[in-house]
N, CA and C of each residue as an Amber inpcrd file, in Angstrom:
protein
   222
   5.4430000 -25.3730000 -58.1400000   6.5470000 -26.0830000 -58.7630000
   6.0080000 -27.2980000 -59.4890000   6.4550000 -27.5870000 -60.4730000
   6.3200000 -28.6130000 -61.1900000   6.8490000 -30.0120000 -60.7800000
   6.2670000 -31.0570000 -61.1320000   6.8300000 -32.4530000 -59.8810000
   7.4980000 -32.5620000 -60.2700000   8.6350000 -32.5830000 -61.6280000
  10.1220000 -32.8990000 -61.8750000  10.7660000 -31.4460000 -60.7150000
   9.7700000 -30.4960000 -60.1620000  11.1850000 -29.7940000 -59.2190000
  10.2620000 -29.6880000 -58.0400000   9.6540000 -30.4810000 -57.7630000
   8.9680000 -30.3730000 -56.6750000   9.9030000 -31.0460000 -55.7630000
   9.6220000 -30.5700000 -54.2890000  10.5250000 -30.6620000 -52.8970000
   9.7310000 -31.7450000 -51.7660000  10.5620000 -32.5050000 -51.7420000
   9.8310000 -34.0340000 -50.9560000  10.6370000 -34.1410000 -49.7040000
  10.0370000 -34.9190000 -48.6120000  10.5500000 -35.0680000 -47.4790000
  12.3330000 -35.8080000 -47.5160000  12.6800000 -36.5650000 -48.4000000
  13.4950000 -37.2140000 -48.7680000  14.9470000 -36.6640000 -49.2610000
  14.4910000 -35.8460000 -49.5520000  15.8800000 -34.3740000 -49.7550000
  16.5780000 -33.6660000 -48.8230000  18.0010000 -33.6920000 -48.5400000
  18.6550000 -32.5660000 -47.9470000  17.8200000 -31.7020000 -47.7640000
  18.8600000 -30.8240000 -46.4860000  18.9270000 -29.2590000 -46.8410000
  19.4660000 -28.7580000 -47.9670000  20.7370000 -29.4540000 -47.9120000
  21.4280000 -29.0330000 -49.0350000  21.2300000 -29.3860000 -50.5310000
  20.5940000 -30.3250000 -50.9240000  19.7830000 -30.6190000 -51.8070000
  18.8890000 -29.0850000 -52.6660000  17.9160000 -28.9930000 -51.1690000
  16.9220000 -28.3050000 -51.3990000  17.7530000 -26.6530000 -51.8440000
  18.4580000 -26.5980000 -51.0310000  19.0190000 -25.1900000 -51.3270000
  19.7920000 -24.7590000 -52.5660000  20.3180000 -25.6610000 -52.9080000
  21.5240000 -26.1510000 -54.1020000  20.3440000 -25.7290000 -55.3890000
  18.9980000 -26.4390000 -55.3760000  18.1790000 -26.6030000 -56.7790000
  16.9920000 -25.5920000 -56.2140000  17.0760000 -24.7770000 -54.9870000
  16.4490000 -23.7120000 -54.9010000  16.3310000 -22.9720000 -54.1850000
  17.5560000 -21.9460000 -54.5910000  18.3440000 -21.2200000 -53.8790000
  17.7100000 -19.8220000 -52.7370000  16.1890000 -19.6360000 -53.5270000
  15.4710000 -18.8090000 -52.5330000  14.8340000 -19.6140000 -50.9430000
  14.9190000 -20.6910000 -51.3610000  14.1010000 -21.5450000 -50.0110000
  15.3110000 -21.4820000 -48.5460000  16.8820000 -20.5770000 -49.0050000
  17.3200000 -20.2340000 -47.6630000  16.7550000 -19.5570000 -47.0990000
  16.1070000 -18.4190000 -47.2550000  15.1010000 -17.8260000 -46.3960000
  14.3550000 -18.1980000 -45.2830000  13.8980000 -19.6070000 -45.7320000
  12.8490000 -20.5760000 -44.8480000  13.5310000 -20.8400000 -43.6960000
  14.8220000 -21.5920000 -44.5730000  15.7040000 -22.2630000 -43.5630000
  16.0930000 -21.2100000 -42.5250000  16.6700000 -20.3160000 -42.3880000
  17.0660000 -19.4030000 -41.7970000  15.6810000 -18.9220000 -40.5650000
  14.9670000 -18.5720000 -41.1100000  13.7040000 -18.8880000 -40.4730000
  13.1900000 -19.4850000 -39.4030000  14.5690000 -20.3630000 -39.2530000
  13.8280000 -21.6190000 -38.4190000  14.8220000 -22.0260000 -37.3090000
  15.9090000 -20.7200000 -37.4960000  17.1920000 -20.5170000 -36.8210000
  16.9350000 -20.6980000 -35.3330000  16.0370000 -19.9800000 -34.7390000
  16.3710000 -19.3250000 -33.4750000  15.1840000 -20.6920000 -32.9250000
  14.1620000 -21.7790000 -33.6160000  13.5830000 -22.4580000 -32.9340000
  14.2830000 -23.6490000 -32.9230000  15.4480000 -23.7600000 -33.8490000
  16.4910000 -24.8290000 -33.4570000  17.4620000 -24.4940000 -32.6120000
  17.9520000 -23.4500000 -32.6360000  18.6060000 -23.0810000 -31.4910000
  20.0090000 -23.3450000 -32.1880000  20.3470000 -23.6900000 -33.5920000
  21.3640000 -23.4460000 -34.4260000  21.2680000 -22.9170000 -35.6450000
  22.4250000 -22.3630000 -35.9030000  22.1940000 -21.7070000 -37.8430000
  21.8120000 -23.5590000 -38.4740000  20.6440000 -23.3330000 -39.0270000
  20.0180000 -24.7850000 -39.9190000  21.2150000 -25.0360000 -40.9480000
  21.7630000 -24.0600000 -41.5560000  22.8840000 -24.0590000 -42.6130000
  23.6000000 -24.4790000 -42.5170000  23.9500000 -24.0680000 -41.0470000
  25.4820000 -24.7870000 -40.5130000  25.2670000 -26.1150000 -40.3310000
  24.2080000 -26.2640000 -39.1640000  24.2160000 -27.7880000 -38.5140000
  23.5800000 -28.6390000 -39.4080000  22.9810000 -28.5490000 -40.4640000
  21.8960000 -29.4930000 -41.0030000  21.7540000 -29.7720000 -42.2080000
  22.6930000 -29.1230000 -43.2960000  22.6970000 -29.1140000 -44.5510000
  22.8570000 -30.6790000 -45.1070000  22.8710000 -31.5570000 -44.1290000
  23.1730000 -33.4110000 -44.8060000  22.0590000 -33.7260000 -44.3090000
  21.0520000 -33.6140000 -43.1750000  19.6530000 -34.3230000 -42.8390000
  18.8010000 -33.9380000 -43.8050000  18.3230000 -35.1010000 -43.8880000
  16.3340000 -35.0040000 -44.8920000  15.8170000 -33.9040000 -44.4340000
  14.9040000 -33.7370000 -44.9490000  13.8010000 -32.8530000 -44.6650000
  13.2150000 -33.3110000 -43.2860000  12.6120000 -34.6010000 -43.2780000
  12.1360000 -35.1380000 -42.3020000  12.8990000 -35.2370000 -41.2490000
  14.3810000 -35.9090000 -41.2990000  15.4540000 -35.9480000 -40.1260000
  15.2930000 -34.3340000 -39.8740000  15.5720000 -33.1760000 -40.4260000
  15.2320000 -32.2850000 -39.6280000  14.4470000 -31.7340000 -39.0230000
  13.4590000 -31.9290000 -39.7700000  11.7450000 -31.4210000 -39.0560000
  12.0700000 -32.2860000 -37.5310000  12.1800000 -33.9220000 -37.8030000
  12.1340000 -34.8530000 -36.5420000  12.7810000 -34.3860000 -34.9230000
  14.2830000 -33.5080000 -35.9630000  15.3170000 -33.0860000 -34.8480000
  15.2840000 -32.0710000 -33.9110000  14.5300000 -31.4090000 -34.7990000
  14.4930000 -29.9380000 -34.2740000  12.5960000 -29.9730000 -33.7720000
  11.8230000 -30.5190000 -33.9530000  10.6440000 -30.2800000 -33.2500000
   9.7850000 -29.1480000 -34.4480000  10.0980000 -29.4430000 -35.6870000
   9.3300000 -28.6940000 -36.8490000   8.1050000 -29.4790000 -37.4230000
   7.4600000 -28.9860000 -37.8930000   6.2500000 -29.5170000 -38.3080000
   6.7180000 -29.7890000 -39.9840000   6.6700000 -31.1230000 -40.2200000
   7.1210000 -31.3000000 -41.2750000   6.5340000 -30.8460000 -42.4580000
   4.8890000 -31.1880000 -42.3040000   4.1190000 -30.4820000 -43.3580000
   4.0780000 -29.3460000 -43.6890000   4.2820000 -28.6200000 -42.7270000
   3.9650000 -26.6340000 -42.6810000   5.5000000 -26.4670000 -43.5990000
   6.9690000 -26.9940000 -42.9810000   8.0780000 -26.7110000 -43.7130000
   8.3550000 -27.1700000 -45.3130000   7.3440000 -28.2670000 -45.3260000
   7.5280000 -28.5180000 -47.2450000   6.3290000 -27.6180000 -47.5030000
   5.2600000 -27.1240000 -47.1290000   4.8560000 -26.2190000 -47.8040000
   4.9650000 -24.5710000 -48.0920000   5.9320000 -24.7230000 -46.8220000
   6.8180000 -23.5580000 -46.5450000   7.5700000 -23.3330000 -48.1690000
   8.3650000 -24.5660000 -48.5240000   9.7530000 -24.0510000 -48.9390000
   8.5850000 -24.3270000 -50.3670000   7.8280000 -25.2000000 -50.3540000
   7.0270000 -24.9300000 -51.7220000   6.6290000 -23.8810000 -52.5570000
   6.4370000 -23.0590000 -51.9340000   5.6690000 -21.3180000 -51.8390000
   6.8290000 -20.9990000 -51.9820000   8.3690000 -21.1150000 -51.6380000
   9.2950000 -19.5580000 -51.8300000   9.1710000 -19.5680000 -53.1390000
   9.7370000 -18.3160000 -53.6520000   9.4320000 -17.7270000 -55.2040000
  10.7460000 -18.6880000 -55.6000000  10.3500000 -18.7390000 -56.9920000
  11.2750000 -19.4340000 -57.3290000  12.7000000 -18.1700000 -58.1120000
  13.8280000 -18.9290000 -58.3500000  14.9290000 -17.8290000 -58.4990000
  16.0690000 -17.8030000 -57.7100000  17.0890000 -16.7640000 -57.7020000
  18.1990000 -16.5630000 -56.1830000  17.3360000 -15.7750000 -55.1420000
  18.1500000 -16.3050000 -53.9380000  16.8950000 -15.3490000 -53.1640000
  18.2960000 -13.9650000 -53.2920000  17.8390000 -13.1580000 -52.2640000
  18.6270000 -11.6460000 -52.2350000  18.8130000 -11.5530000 -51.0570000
């Protein structure tokens, strides 16, 4: 991604999902180690407030959602 669409700790979920709509995948992903749908419960925390909340590794998840293809996901 290019740094005008590059994905920083400082962004929603909903942010992130809104301007890149394949990176639900990730989120979803990460369902069963939060122990809630991320969609449901988390779409207003940072990146970081969620990594913090849920016990995610913050780095691995922005390079996570860095890598999804870009596009709608399916």
């Amino acid at each position: 991604m290019s740094k005008e669409n590059s994905i920083n700790q400082g962004m929603t979920v909903l942010d992130v999902v809104h301007r890149f709509p394949s990176t639900e995948e990730v989120f979803r992903s990460y369902d069963q180690k939060a122990g809630v749908c991320v969609l449901c419960e988390a779409l207003f925390e940072t990146l970081e407030g969620f990594a913090g909340r849920f016990g995610i590794d913050l780095d691995e998840l922005l390079n996570r959602l860095e890598k999804s293809p870009p596009g709608k996901s399916t």
